[in-house]
C-alpha positions, 0 to 999 in steps of 0.5 A: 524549553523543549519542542516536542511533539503530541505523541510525546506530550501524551506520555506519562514520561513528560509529566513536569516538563516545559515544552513547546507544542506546535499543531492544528486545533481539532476543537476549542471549548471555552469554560464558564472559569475562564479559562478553555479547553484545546485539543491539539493535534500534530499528526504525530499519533491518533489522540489529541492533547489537551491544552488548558488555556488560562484566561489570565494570557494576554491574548486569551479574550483577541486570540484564544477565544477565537480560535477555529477548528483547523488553525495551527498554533504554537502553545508553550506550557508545562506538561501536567498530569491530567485529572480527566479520565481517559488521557494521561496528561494534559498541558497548562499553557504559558504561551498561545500564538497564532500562526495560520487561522482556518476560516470557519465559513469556508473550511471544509474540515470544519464539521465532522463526518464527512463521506470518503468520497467527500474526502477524496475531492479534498485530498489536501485536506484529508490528512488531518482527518482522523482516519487518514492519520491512520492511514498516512502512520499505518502505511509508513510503518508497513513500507518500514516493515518491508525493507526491515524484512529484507533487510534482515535476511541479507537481500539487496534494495535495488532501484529498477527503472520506471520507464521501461520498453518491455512489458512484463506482464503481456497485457499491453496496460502501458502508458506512453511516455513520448517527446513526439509532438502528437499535433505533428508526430513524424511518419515512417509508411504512414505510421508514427516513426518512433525512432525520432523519438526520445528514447528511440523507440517506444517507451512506457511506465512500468508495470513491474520492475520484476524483469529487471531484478531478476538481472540482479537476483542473477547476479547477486542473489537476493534482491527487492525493489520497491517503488511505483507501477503504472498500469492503464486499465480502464478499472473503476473498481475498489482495488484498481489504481492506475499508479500504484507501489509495489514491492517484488523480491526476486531470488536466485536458487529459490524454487517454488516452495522457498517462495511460498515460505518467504512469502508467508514470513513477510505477511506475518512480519508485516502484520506483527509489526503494526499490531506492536508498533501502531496500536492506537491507529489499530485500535481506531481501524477496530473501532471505526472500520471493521469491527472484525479487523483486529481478531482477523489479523491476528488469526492470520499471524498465527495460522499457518497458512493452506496450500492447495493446487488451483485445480483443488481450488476449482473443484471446491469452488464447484462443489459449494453449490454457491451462485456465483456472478463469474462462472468457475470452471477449470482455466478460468481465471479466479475473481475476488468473490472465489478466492475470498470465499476460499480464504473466508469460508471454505477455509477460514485462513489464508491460503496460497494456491500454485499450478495454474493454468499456462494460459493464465499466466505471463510467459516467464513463469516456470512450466510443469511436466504436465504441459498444461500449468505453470509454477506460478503461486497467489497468496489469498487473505481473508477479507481481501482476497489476492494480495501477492502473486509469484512465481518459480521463474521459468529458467530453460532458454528454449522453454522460455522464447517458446512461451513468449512466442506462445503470448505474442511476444518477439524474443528479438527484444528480450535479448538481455533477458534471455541472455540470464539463460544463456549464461549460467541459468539458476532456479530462481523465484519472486513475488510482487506485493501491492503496497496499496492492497497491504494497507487495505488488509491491514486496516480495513478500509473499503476503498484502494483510493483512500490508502494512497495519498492522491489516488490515480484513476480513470479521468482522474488526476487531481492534485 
């Protein structure tokens, strides 16, 4: 007899079989033959596999007939195929036992069609659900797809720290990582003297590990890391998380064009990977979701994607005579609705933008002759918006402590990172791209708090 798993069970291929199925009951109805009907689940795939229970078990009338939504089981039995139409198979069972019962009155998953902020209380439970099963697959075959990706084109998986004393971003979003006791903090001129603390002076979370890479891209040409990011912005909104994973490839002797390419083929890859290889939980997300989702990536994988300076952008938004809840103008930064109309409307195909505006952006992207933007590029996808941004990397050293003198940053504290300028400088580029923001695009899903298993929010730190 051979354990195998739902997903198997379901497969043509298993017909004949004796086998041992271990999982969750979804539901249990009992036929006026004697006999009842299991659908089990293992998480192994979307669809269940019927489970035709004899009343001639030993145990069907004390156990089987009693069997909850949400109880797990072990069935040993023979794969058969299935009359019913709609499943290929289905198994007879030989064996039914009991492991964990669910009680009914207080199991929360025992009714269908709860609301996905409902959901969200009971992260535990959730996974068992039919959407987060998706979710949970869909998410494991893009953080697959990612590292195959790189992989294949001969890049580096490198591991950058998650405590970190340089803010990459300039934006002073950290969160403190401290040993100070903030009852008894010890003081330096009426300040907290952190060279008391652990590390010696301030420490925080990570809000990118692009800086660090770039020491390896410098070194050892083409790498990525991929790994969790903290960012301590007070954001409630739909696609803010306080931790979430990104994953940033960093590339010496790339300009800006060889990364808007890179990008475009990951984007692509990424998508082609989950229509091939999760076609049930995409056919769900079609089906449950977004109506749109399955026409709207494939149009993306086949259309080569529109690149336009964002002062081209600026003007289009300007000239659509659209009302717009944040007001374009050239300098200001894009919000959700500019760049999804952009990609969705005005276009109708993803789009990259590049050249924008120095004051926008952080001081280590490479300037322009023109004084006034920098080589930093956006990747826009229709039904999201941004879900990558880059740029080439500015390599002239004095160029670079200007910037940074530019954005209130002290080079003092750069020093290893200048020291990339100083010795043997390259042209090089990188992106970063949220992990959290991939699943969204890729599944349809309305929320950023229900692609990632325990979601990280403002007074939010549950589970």
């Amino acid at each position: 007899m051979d354990k195998i798993t739902v997903s198997d069970a379901r497969r043509v291929e298993a017909v004949g079989r004796s086998v041992r199925l271990q999982g969750w009951v979804r539901t249990r109805r009992d036929s006026k033959g004697g006999f009842s009907f299991i659908e089990l689940n293992d998480g192994s795939c979307q669809g269940n596999v019927q489970v035709v229970a004899p009343g001639e078990l030993p145990n069907y009338e004390a156990v089987v007939k009693h069997l909850h939504t949400g109880a797990s089981v072990s069935i040993d039995g023979e794969v058969k195929a299935s009359p019913a139409k709609g499943q290929a198979t289905e198994v007879h069972a030989t064996h039914v036992e009991l492991l964990g019962d669910a009680d009914p009155e207080t199991y929360q998953l025992q009714k269908k069609g709860h609301s996905m902020e409902f959901l969200r209380g009971i992260a535990h439970l959730r996974p068992r659900t039919n959407t987060f099963g998706a979710v949970a697959r869909l998410r494991n075959q893009i953080s697959k797809s990612i590292h195959d990706f790189f992989q294949e084109r001969g890049f580096l998986y490198v591991h950058t720290p998650i405590i970190t004393a340089s803010d990459c971003e300039g934006a002073g979003e950290l969160f403190r990582v401290t040993t100070i006791d903030p009852d008894a903090p010890p003081k330096a001129e009426g300040k907290v003297d952190y060279t008391k603390d652990f590390f010696g002076k301030p420490a925080f979370l990570t809000v990118s590990g692009q800086l660090q890479a770039e020491t390896f891209a410098c070194g050892l040409g083409k790498v990525y890391t991929f790994g969790p990011t903290f960012r301590a912005e007070n954001s409630n909104t739909p696609r803010h998380l306080a931790e979430f994973w990104m994953v940033e490839p960093e590339m010496a002797f790339f300009d800006l064009t060889d990364n808007m390419d890179l990008a475009e083929a990951f984007i692509k890859r990424i998508i082609a990977d989950a229509l091939a290889r999760c076609p049930e939980d995409m056919k769900f997300f079609q089906e449950r979701i977004d109506k749109d989702l399955l026409t709207r990536l494939e149009g993306v994988m086949k259309t080569p994607f529109r690149r336009l300076p964002y002062t081209e952008a600026v003007d289009i938004l300007l000239a659509s005579g659209k009302a717009w809840e944040y007001p374009v103008a050239w300098g200001k930064d894009l919000q959700s609705e500019h760049e999804r109309y952009l990609a969705e409307q005005h276009f109708k195909c993803p789009v990259i933008l590049y050249d924008y505006p120095r004051t926008l952006k952080p001081f280590y992207m490479r300037c322009n002759d023109d004084g006034k933007t920098v080589r930093a590029m956006d990747v826009l996808v229709p039904g999201v918006g941004e879900i990558i941004g880059g740029s080439q990397r500015e390599e002239r050293l004095e160029i670079l402590e200007g910037r940074m003198r530019e954005q209130g940053l002290h080079p003092e504290g750069y020093q290893w990172y200048l020291d990339l300028r100083r010795y043997g400088t390259v042209p090089h580029a990188g992106f970063g791209l949220g992990l959290e923001r991939t699943v969204l695009f890729l599944s349809g899903m309305g929320n950023i708090r229900d692609v990632i298993p325990f979601p990280r929010t403002p007074g939010s730190a549950e589970f």
